[in-house]
N, C-alpha and C positions, 0 to 999 in steps of 0.2 A: 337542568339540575332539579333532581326531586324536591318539590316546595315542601314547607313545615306541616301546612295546612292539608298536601294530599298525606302526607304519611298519617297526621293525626285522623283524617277519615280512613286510613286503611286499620290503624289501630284498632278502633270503635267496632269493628267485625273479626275481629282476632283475641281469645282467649289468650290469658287472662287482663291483657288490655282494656278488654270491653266492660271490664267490673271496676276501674280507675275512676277518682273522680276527675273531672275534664282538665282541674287545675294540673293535678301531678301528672294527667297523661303528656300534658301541653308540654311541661317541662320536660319528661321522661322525652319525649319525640326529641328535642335538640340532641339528644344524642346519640343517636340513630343517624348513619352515615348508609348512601346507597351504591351498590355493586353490582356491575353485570359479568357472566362469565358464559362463554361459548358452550356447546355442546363438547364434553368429552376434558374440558379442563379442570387439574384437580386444586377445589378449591382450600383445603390441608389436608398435609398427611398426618399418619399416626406419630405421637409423638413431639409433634409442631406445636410451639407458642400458640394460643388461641389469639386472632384478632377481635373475636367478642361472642355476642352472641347471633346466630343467622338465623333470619325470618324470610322463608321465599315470600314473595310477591308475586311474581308469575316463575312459571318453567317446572322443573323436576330436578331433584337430586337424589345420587343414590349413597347410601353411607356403607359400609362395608366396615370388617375388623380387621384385626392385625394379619389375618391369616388371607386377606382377599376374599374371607367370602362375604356376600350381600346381607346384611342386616334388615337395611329395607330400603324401598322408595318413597322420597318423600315429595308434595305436592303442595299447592300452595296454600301460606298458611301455616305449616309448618316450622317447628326449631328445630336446630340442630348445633348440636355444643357445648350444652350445659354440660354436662357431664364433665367433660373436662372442665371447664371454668369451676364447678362447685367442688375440686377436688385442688389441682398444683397449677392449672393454668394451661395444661400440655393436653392437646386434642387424644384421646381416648376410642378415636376410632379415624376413620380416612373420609372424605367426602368429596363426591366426581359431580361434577355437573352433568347431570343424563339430556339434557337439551340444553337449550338457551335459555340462559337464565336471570330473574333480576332477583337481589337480595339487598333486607335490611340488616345491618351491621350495627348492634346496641354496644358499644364500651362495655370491659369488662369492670369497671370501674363502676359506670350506673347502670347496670345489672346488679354487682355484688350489692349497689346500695339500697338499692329499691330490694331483693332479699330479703336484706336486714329489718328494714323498716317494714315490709309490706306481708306482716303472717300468707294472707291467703296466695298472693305472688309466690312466695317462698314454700308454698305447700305444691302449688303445680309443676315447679322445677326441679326439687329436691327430691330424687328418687335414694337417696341412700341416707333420708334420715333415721334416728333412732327411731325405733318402736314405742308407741306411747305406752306413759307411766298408769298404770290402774292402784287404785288404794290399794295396801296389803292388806291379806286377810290369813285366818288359817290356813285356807286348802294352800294357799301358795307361798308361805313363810317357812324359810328353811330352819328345819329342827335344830342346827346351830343356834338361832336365833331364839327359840322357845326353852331350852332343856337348862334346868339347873349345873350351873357348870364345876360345882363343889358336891356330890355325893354323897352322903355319909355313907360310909363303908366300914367292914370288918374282916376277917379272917376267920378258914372255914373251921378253927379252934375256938374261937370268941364262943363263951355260956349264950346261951339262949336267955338268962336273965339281964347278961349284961349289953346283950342287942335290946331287950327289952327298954333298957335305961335309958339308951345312946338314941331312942326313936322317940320318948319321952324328952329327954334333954333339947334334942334338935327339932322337936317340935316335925317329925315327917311320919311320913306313913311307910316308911319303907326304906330298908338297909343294902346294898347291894354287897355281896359276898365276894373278893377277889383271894387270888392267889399271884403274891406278886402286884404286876396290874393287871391280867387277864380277870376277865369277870369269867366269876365259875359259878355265881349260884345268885338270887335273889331270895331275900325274907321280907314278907309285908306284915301288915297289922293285922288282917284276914289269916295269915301262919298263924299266928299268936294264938288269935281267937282260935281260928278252927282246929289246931293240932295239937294245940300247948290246951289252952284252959280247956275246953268241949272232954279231951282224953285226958286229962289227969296227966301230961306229962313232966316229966321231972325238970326242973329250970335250969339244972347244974347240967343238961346234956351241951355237947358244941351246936353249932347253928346247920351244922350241915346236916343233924337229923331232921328238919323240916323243910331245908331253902328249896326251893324250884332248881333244880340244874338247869346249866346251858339255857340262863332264860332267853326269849325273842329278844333281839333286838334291832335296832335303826344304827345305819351311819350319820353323822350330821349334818350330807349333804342331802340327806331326803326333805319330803318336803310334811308340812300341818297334815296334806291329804292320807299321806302315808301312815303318819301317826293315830287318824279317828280310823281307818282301816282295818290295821293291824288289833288298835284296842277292841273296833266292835266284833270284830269276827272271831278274836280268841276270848271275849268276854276278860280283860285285862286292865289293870289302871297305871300301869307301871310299865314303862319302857325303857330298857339302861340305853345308850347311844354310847356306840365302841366304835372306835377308830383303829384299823391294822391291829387289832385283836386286843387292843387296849379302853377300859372302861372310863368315857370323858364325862361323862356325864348321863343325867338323866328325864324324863319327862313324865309328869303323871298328870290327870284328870284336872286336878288344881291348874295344873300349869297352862292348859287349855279352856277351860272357863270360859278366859272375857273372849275367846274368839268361836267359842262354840258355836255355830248356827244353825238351827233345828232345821231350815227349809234347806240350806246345800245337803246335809248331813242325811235327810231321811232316808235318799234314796237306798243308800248305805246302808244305815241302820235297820233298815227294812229286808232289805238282804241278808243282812246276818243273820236277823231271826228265822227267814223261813225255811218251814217245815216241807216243803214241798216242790216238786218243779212248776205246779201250776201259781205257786205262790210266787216264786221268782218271776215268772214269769207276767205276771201282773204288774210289778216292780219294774221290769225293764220297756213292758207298755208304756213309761211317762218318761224312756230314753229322748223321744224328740222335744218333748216339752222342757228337759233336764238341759237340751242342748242350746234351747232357744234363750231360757235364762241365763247361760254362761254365755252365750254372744253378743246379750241384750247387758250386759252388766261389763261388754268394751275389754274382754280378758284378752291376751295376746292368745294368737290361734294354736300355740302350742300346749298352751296351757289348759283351753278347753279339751283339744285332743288327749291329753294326761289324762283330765277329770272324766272324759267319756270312755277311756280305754281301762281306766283303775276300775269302773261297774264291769265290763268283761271278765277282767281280771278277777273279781270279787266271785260274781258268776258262776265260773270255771275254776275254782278252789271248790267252793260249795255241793257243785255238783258230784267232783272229785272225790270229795268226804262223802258226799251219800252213797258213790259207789261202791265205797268201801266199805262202808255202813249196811249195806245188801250183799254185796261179795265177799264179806272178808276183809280183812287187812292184806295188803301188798305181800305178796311172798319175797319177793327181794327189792332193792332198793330200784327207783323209778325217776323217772323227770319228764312232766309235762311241759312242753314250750309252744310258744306261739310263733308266726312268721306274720309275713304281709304286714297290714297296718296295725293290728294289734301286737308285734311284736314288737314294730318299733313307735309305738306308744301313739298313735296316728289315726287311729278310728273318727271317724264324724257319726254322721246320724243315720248313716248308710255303711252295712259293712258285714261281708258274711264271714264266716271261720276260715281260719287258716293253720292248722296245730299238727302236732306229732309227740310222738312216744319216743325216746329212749332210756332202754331197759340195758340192765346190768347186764353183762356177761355169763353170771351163773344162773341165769334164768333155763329152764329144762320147757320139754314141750308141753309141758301141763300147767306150768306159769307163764306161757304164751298164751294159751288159754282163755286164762285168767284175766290177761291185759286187754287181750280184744274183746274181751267180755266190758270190762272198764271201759274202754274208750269206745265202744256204739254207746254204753249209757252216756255217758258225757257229752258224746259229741249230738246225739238224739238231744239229750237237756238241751242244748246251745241253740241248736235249728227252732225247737218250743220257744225258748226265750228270745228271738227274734235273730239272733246271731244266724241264718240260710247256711246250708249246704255248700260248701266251697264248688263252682261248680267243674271243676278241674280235678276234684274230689283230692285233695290238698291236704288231707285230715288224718287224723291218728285211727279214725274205724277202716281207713282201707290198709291193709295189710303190708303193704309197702312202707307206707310213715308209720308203724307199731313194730319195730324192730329191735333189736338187740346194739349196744354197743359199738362191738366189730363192724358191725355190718353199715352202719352209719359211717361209721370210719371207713370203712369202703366207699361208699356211696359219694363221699369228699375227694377221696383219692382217686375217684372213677371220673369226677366232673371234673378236674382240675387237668387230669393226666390228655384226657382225651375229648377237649371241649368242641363237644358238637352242638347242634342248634337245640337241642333237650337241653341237655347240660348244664349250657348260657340261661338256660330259663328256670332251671331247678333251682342254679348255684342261688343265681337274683335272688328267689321266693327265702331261700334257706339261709345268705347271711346274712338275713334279718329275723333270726332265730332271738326268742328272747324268754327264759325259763319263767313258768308261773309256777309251778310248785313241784316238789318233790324232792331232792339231791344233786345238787347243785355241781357235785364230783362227777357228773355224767356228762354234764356241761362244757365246762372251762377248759379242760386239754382240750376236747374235742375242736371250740372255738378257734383255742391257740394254735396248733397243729395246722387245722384249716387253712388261716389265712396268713401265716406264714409260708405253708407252700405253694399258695396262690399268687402272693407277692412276688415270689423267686419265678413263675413259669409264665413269661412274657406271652408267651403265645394264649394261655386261658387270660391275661388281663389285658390281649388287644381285642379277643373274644370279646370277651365282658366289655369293654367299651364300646365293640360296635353291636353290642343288644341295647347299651344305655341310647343310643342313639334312635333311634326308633321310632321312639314317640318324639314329637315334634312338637315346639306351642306355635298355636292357631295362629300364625302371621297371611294376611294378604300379600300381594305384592305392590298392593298400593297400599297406603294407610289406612287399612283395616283390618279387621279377623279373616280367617279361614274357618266360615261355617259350617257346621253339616247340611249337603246340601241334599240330601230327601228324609222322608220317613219322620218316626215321631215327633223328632227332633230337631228335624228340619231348620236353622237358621240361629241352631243354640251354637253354646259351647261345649265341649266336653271336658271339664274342669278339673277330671281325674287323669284322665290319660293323654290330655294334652296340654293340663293345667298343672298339677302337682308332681305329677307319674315322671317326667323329666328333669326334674330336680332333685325326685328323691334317687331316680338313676344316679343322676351326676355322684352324689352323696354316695351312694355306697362304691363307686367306683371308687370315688375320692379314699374311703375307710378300705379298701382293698390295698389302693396305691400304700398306702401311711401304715395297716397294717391296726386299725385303730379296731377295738371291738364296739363300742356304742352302733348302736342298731337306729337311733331315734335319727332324724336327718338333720336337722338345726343342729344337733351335737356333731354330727361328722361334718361339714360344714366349717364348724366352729374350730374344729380338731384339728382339721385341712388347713385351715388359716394359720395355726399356732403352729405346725409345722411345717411350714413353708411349702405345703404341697401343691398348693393355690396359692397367686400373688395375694396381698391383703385387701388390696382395691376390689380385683375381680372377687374374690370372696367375700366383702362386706356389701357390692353388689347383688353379689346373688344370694345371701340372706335378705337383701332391701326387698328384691325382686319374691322371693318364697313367701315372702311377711304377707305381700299385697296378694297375691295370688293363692295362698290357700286361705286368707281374711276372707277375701272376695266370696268364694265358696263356702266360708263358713255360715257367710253372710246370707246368701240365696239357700241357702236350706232352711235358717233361721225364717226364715219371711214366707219359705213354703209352708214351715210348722204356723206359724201365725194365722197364714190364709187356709189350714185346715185341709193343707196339700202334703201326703207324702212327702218328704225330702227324696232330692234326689242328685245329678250333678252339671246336669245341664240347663247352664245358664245362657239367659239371651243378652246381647251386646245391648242390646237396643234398649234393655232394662235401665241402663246404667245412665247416672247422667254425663255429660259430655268430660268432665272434670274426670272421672271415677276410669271411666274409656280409655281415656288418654293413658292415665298411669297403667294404667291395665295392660295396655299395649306395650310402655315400655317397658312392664316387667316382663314382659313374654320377648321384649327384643335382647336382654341382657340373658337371659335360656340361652338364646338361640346363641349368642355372644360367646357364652360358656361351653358351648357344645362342638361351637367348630373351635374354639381352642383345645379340647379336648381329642377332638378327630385330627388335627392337624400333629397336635405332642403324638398323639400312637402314630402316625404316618413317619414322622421322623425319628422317632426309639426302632 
């Protein structure tokens, strides 16, 4: 029988044991029972009561999923089983003995407690906890949260003196103008000034001779970012926030004040004002520094990606406008949209363009023109401003993404009807189409049409899941990575296409299956969940699993930017400490988890 004394000495060399002090490890060891199983015996299936937690001690074991395929091998040293134990109690995957094996068996009982009591214990085991909490701020406070939820408002017959009164009375700088509840117009105290007293005009006229038509505005599930955006680039202080075409409320300058901060904001502010593409471009020279502070200030990685992809987005408006500003105005109505990671809200510190043009219908060949003319300026601005040349050429200056309408709609109905290995690759890039500016009417059928009859044609969505398949995360077949093994990068990771790139796969398959339009991945995901398109377990897995693997990488770019290195996306294992490894690894095994679930459902549909 295994004595108390060797197990407490095998402890003493096993994470996170090794960090116990000697009292609670002494007691934790009593309970700790020991097991041997042969070569080829399965020590649970999936599904099965868990007898506790296993620690090999000597031998090998291999875990597999629900589907029979290999998740990993594991060596000794290793656990296996938390998973299930931190969830219902019921094993969550299968475990075979690959040799001869001796194992320590912890009660789920002092597991669970030690957990409870032991934070850094319960930080190594706990792969599907919550994301931590960061203070709120502006950039990340939902405009519900900020906007006055009582408006003063009027009717587009109310005198111009008696709005005048009603902005005195309530002590505000600004009336919002409805008909019914739609908001149709706003008056500020700058109207008053500028158009009423400056011109002499008459008080007795209605408010609709000066309001703003069709002012901008916010839903209230956007966020603070959204709001110092919109203000500085339209030069505006007043924003209505409408819900399903109904005026809830409002946000102005005031309302922003205490959260205003000049060091997140400059980058912004600074963009609005320039004059010039060389001016912007100076601006988004302090993109990796911009980056470094939002990873250094603990933001979840989604959030930073927002804040880095809203400066593109600010960018690629700006540039837009001085096209037009050199060109002319737009001859017919237009929509610029983005794909890849700018589309779905996902840029880091590294990220070249990804965009395209759809044009109206009544566009003639002379306002073709016109567009290609638009999109090499813009897409030139972008490449200056650090944004690189898609190198797939991916963009609205090549002649194929600067198209008409119809033709787009062909272009869907051609990848969906007849999914070839193009096809599978275009559709990817495109349904994470996500409009930056222009007309929004060019958009939204086009979306819905899309992926409705993408849903309906099993054959383009077993396609589409065997392209999601592809990329793979870097698993060994013993307990560790699968490195690069020559060349630059020899013994890194590749963090995007073997780290991210496979989840944001999953994700858009997932928004295919469900039909969802959100482009961003943590939202499809989340969508997948809520309509049972993905169990809730394997889904709040693989949100645990995303969290730590695109952090991870947020992380080593930040630390590149520090050490006055380019970011970039390959990272070394060997960087990490042992702790950081581990989870690392098993967010890359619940990927792997999700993907032959994935392959296995299309093998049986």
């Amino acid at each position: 029988m295994e004595t108390t004394a060797k197990i407490i000495s095998f402890l003493h060399t096993t994470h996170p044991y090794d960090v116990l002090p000697d009292g609670e490890l002494a007691d934790l060891s009593t309970s700790f029972s020991r097991k041997k199983f042969d070569e080829g015996d399965v020590i649970y299936a999936h599904g099965e009561l868990l007898e506790g937690l296993y620690l090999i001690k000597e031998g090998a074991v291999e875990i597999t999923d629900i589907n029979g395929a290999q998740v990993s091998l594991l060596q000794k040293s290793n656990h296996f089983g938390e998973r299930g134990l931190l969830r219902d109690g019921h094993a969550a995957t299968t475990a075979t003995a690959a040799s001869e094996c001796t194992l320590l068996v912890l009660t789920p009982e002092a597991f669970k407690t030690e957990v409870a009591a032991n934070p850094a214990f319960a930080r190594y085991f706990n792969r599907g906890q919550a994301r931590p909490k960061v203070a709120t701020g502006l950039m990340t406070q939902h405009v519900s949260d900020l906007m006055a939820h009582a408006p003063v408002t009027c009717s587009e017959t109310t005198l111009i003196a008696d709005c005048a009164r009603m902005m005195r009375d309530h002590k505000v700088s600004s009336v919002a103008v409805i008909d019914g509840t739609r908001l149709s117009g706003l008056v500020t105290v700058r109207d008053m000034t500028n158009k009423v007293l400056a011109e002499g005009l008459e008080t007795t006229l209605p408010v609709s001779t000066i309001m703003a038509r069709d002012p901008i505005s916010l839903e209230p599930s956007a966020l603070g970012t959204d709001v110092i955006h919109i203000m500085l680039e339209n030069h505006i202080g007043h924003l209505p926030i409408v819900e399903g075409g109904t005026l809830v409320g409002m946000v102005t300058q005031t309302d922003i004040t205490r959260f205003f901060g000049s060091s997140q904001t400059q980058m912004v502010f600074d963009l609005s004002n320039a004059k010039t593409i060389a001016d912007m471009a100076a601006v988004t020279a302090r993109l990796p520094e911009f980056l470094m502070q939002l990873v250094g200030a603990h933001l979840a990685h989604d959030v930073v990606t927002r804040k880095v992809t809203d400066v593109a987005d600010i960018v690629t408006r700006r540039l837009l406008k001085m096209a037009e500003d050199e060109f002319g105005p737009a001859p017919v109505p237009y929509l610029w949209a983005a794909c890849g990671s700018q589309g779905r809200r996902e840029q880091t510190g590294v990220s070249d363009q990804d965009n395209c043009l759809i044009i109206d219908d009544a566009a003639t060949e002379a306002d073709m023109a016109y567009f290609r003319k638009l999109a090499k300026f813009t897409c030139d601005g972008l490449d200056a401003c650090g944004y690189v040349y898609c190198p797939g050429d991916m963009m609205a200056m090549a002649d194929r993404w600067c198209q008409k309408l119809s033709v787009w709609e062909g272009y869907f109905n051609k990848w969906i009807s007849a999914p070839d290995t193009e096809a599978q690759m275009l559709a990817s890039v495109m349904y994470d189409l996500r409009p930056i500016s222009g007309n929004h009417r060019l958009f939204t059928p086009l979306q819905n049409t899309a992926l409705k009859a993408a849903a309906k044609n099993s054959i383009f969505v077993a396609h589409m899941i065997a392209n999601s398949l592809k990329h793979t995360p870097p698993l060994g077949l013993l307990r560790g990575f699968a490195t690069i093994k020559s060349g630059e990068h020899r013994n890194a990771l590749d963090m995007k296409h073997n780290g991210v790139v496979p989840i944001v796969d999953l994700g858009r398959v997932y928004a295919l299956q469900g039909k969802f339009t959100a482009a961003n991945t943590r939202a499809r995901i989340e969508a997948a969940i809520e309509a049972n398109v993905i169990s809730e377990s394997g889904g709040k897995d693989l949100l645990a699993a995303y969290d730590t693997i695109a952090t991870a990488r947020l992380e080593h770019q930040a630390a590149q930017v520090r050490d006055g290195i380019p970011p970039d996306n390959f990272m070394s294992p060997s960087a990490l400490p042992a702790f950081e490894r581990s989870h690392l690894r098993d967010a890359f095994v619940i990927v792997r988890t999700m993907q032959s679930s994935l392959g296995s459902s299309a093998a049986r549909s």
